[in-house]
VOPAGU-2260 file (C-alpha; in pm, 1 decimal, decimal comma):
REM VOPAGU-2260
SITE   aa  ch    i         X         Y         Z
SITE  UNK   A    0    -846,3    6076,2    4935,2
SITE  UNK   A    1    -922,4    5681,9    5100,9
SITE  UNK   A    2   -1253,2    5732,6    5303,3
SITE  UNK   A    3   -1395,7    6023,5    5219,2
SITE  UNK   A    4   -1763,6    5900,4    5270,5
SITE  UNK   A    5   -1615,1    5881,3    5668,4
SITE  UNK   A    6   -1651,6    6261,5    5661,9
SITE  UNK   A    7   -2023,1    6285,3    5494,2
SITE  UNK   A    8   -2308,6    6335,7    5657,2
SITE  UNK   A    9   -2605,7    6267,4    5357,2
SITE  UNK   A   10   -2819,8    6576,3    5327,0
SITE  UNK   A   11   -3192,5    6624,1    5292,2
SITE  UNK   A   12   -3349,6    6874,1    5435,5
SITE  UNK   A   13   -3614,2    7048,9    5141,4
SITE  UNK   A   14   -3924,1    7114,3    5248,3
SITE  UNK   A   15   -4129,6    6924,5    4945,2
SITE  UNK   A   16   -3877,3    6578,3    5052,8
SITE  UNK   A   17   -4153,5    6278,6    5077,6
SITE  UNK   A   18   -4138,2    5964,2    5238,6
SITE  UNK   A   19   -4003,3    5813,7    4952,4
SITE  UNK   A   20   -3635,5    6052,8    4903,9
SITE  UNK   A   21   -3584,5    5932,6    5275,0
SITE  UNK   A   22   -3595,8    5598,1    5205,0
SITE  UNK   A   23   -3336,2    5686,8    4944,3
SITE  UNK   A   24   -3124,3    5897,7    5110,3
SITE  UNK   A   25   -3105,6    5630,8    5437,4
SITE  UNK   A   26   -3047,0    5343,6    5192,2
SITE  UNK   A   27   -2775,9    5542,8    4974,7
SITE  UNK   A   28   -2620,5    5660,9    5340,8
SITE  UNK   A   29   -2614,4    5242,3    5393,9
SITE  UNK   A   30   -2465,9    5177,6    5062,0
SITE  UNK   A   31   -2188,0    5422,1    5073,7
SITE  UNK   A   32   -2123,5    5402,6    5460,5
SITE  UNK   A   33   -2185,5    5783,5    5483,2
SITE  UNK   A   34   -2058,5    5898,1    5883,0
SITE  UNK   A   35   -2455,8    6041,4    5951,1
SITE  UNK   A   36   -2706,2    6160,8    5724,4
SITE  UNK   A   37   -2930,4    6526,2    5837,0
SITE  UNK   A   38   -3227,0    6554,2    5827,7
SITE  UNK   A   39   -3540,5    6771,4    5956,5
SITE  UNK   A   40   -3652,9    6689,7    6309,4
SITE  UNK   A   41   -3994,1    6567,2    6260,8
SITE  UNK   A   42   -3804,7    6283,1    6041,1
SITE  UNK   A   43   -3573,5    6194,2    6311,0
SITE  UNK   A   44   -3769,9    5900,4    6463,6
SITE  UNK   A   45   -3824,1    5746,8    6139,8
SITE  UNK   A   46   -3495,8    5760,1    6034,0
SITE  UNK   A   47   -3360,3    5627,2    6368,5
SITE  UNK   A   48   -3608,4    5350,5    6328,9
SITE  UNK   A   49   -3515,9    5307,3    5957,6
SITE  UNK   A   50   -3153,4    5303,6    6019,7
SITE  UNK   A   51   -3141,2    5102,0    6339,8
SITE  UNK   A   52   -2824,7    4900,4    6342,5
SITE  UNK   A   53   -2655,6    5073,4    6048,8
SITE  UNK   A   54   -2401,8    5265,2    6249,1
SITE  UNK   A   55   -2509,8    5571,9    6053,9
SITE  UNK   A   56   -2572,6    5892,2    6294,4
SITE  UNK   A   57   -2868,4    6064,9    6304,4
SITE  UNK   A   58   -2809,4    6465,6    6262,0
SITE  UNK   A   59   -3070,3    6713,1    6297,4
SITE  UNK   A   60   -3137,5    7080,6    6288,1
SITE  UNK   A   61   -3229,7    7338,0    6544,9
SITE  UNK   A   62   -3370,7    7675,5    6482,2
SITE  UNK   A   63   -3301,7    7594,5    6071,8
SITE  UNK   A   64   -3278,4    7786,2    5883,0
SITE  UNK   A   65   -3303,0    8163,2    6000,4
SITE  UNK   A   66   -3178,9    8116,7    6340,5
SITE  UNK   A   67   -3422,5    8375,0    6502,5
SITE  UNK   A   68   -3645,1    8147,5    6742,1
SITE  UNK   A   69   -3634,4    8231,3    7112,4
SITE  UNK   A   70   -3316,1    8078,5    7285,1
SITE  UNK   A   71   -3630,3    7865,2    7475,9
SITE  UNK   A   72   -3792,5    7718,4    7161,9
SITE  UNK   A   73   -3396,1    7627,7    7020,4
SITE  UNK   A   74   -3352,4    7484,6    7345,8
SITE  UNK   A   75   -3671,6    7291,9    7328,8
SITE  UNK   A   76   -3632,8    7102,3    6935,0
SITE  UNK   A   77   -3294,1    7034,9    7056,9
SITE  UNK   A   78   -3433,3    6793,2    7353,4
SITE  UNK   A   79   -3734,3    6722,7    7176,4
SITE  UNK   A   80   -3447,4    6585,3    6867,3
SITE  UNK   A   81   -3176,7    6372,3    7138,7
SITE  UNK   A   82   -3514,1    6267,5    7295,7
SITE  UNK   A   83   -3654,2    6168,6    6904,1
SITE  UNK   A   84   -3303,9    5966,2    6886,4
SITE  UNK   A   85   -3062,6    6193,3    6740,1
SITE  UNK   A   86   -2720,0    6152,0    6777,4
SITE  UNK   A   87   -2591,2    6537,3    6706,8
SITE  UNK   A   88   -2740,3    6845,4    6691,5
SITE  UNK   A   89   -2617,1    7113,9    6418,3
SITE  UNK   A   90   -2860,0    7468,4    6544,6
SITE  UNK   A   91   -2885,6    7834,2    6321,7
SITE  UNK   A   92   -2695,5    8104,3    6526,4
SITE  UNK   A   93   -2884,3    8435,6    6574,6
SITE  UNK   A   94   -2695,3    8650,4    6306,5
SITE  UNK   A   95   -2914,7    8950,3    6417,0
SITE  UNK   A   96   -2796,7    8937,8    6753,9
SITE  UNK   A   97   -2437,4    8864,5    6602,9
SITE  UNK   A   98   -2454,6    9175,6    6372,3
SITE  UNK   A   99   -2571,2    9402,3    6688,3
SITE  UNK   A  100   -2297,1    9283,2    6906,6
SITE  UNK   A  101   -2543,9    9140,6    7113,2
SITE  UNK   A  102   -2225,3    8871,1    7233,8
SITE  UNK   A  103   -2407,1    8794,2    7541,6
SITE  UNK   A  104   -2730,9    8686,3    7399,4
SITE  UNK   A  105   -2562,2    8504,9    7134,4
SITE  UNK   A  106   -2344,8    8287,6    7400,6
SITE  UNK   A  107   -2588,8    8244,7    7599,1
SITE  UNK   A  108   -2852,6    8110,6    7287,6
SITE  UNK   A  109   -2567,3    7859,6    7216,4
SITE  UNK   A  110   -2482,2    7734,1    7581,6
SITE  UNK   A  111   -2869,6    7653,2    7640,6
SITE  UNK   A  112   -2875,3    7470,1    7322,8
SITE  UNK   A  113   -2574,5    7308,1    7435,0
SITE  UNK   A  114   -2712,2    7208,2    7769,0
SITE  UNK   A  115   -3063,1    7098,6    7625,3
SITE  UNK   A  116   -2838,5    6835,4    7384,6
SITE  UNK   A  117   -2694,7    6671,4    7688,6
SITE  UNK   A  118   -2422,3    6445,2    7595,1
SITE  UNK   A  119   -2508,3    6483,8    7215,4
SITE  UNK   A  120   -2237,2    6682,7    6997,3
SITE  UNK   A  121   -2342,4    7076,5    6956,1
SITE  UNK   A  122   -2277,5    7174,3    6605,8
SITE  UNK   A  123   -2268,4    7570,5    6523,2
SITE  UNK   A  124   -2427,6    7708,3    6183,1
SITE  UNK   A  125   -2256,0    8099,8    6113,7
SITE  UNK   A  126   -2427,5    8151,1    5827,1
SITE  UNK   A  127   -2064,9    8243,9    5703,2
SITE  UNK   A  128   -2246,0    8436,4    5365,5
SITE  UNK   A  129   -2436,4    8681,8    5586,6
SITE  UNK   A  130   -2070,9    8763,0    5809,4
SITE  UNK   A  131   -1754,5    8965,5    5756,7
SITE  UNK   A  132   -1439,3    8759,0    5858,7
SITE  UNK   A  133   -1395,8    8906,4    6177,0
SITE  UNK   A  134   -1764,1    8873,4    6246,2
SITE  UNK   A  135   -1676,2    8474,0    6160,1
SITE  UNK   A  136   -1373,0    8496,5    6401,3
SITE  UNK   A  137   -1629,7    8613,0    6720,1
SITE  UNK   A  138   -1897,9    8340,2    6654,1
SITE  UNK   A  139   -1604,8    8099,0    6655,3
SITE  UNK   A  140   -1506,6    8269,5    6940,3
SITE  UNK   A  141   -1875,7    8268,4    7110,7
SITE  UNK   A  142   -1885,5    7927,9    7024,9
SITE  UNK   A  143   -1577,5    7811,0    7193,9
SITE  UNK   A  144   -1696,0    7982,8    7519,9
SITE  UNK   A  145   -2048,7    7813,5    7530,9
SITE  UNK   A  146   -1871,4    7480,7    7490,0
SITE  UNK   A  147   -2011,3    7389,4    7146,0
SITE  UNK   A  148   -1809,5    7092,2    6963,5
SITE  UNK   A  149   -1794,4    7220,9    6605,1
SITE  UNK   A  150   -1895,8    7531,4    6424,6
SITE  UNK   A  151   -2022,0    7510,1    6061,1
SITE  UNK   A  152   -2025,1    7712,4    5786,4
SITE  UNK   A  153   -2386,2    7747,5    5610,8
SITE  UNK   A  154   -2704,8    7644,4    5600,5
SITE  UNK   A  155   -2738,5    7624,5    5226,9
SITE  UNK   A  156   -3066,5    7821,8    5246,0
SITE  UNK   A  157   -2934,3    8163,7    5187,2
SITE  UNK   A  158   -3061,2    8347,6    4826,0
SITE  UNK   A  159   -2752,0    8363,3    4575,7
SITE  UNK   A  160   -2525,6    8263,8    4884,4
SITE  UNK   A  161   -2194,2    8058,2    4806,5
SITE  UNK   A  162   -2202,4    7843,1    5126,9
SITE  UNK   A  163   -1910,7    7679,9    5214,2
SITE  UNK   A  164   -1587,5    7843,7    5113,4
SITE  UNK   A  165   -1222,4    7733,9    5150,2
SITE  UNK   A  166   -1087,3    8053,2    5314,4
SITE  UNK   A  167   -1356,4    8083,0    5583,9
SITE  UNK   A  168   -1316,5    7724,2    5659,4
SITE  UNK   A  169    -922,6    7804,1    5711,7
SITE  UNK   A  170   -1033,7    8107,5    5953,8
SITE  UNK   A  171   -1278,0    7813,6    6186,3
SITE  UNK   A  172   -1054,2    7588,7    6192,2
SITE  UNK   A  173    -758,2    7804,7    6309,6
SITE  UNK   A  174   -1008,1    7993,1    6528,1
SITE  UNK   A  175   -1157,1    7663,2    6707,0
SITE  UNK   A  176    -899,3    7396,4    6659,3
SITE  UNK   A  177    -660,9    7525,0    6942,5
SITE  UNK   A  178    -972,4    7495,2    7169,9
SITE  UNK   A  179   -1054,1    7157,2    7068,2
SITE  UNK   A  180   -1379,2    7202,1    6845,9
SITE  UNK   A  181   -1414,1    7072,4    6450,8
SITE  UNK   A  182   -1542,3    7273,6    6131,3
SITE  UNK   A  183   -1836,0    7125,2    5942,5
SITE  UNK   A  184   -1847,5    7250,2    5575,9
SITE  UNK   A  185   -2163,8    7249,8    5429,9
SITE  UNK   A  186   -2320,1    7485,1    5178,4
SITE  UNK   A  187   -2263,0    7449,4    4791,3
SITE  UNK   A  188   -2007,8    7135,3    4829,6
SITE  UNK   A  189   -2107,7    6907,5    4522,4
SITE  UNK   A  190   -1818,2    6753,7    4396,4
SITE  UNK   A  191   -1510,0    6544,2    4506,4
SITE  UNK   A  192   -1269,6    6808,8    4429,0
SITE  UNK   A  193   -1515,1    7069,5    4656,8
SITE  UNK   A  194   -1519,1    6819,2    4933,4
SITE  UNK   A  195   -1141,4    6733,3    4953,5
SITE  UNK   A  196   -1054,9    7144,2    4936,5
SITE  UNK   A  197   -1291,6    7173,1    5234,9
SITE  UNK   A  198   -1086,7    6890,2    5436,6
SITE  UNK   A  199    -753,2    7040,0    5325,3
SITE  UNK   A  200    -886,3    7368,5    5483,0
SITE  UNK   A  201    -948,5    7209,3    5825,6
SITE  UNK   A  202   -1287,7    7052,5    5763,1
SITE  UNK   A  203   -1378,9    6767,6    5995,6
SITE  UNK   A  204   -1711,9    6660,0    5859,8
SITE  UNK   A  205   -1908,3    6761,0    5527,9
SITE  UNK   A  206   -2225,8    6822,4    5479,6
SITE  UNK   A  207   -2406,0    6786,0    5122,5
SITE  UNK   A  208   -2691,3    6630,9    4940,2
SITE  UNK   A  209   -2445,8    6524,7    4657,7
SITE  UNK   A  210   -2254,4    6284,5    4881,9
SITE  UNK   A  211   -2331,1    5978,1    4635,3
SITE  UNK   A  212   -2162,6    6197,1    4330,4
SITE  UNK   A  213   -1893,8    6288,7    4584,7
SITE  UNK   A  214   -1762,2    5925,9    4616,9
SITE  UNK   A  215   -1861,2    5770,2    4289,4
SITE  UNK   A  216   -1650,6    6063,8    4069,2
């Protein structure tokens, strides 16, 4: 597949990263004209600073990686990040509130997320490991209602979780798509073959800290 670092955004987000695997990851996201790289928010101004002129987006992460802060403090990072200089915004859903049927709260969390990013795209993490398929299907659902602009699959942070699989991917996409939103695979995708079943499933955008083995296979 042509262009396949077009649909990688260039992951770091561990919490023992130093200055130094930054720098890396923004040059390598230079090198290999990754779409964005993602990244923690209190990196965001560096890495907008760092990467001025490159034409690689900033993404950063709201609520990450449990999705339980108060629908204020996810509302908050998110301005505090497009204020920073990020480009899109990719928050944790509440998957407690999802579980309890709570579908109000959990519309509501993402539409104030969604309002606090302004004109910045909204993306939606599930936490597809933690859901049953028809628990995917309604936070697709919730997420088309509080105008999101893609839902994603996985944070990557769960214990022994898979992350991104093809058949869940399939269900987004065929979920959102009619409504105009994209899927963003991320979770567990570390190799061309991964990253090109994830696209064939309806993926828009991938994320992954193995983008540079991704293209260079």
């Amino acid at each position: 597949m042509a262009n396949l670092n077009r649909f990688i955004e260039h992951t770091l987000l561990k919490q023992d990263a130093v200055k130094e695997d930054f720098i890396k990851l923004f040059e390598e996201a230079k090198e290999y004209e990754f779409l964005g790289v993602c990244i923690n928010p209190c990196y965001v101004k560096f890495a907008k600073d760092y990467l001025k002129d490159s034409g690689v987006k900033i993404v950063t992460v709201v609520g990450f990686p449990l999705g339980a802060n108060k629908t204020e403090v996810k509302a908050f990072e998110a301005s505090q990040a497009v204020q920073d200089g990020a480009d899109e915004i990719d928050m944790v859903i509440n998957v407690t509130e999802l579980k309890n049927k709570n579908f109000d709260f959990v519309r509501n969390d993402i539409k104030k997320v969604k309002e606090a990013c302004k004109d910045k795209p909204l993306k939606v993490i599930l936490e597809t490991d933690l859901l049953s398929q028809n628990e995917i299907k309604k936070a697709c659902e919730l997420c088309t209602e509080a105008k999101a602009d893609f839902v994603k699959t996985s944070t990557g942070f769960v214990k022994n979780g898979v992350g991104a699989k093809a058949e869940d991917v399939e269900l987004m996409y065929k979920t959102v798509s009619p409504y105009g939103l994209k899927v963003k695979a991320s979770g567990g995708v570390r190799n061309r073959a991964d990253a090109i079943k994830m696209l064939e499933s309806g993926a828009d955008r991938i994320g992954t800290s193995s983008g540079v083995k991704i293209v260079t296979e």
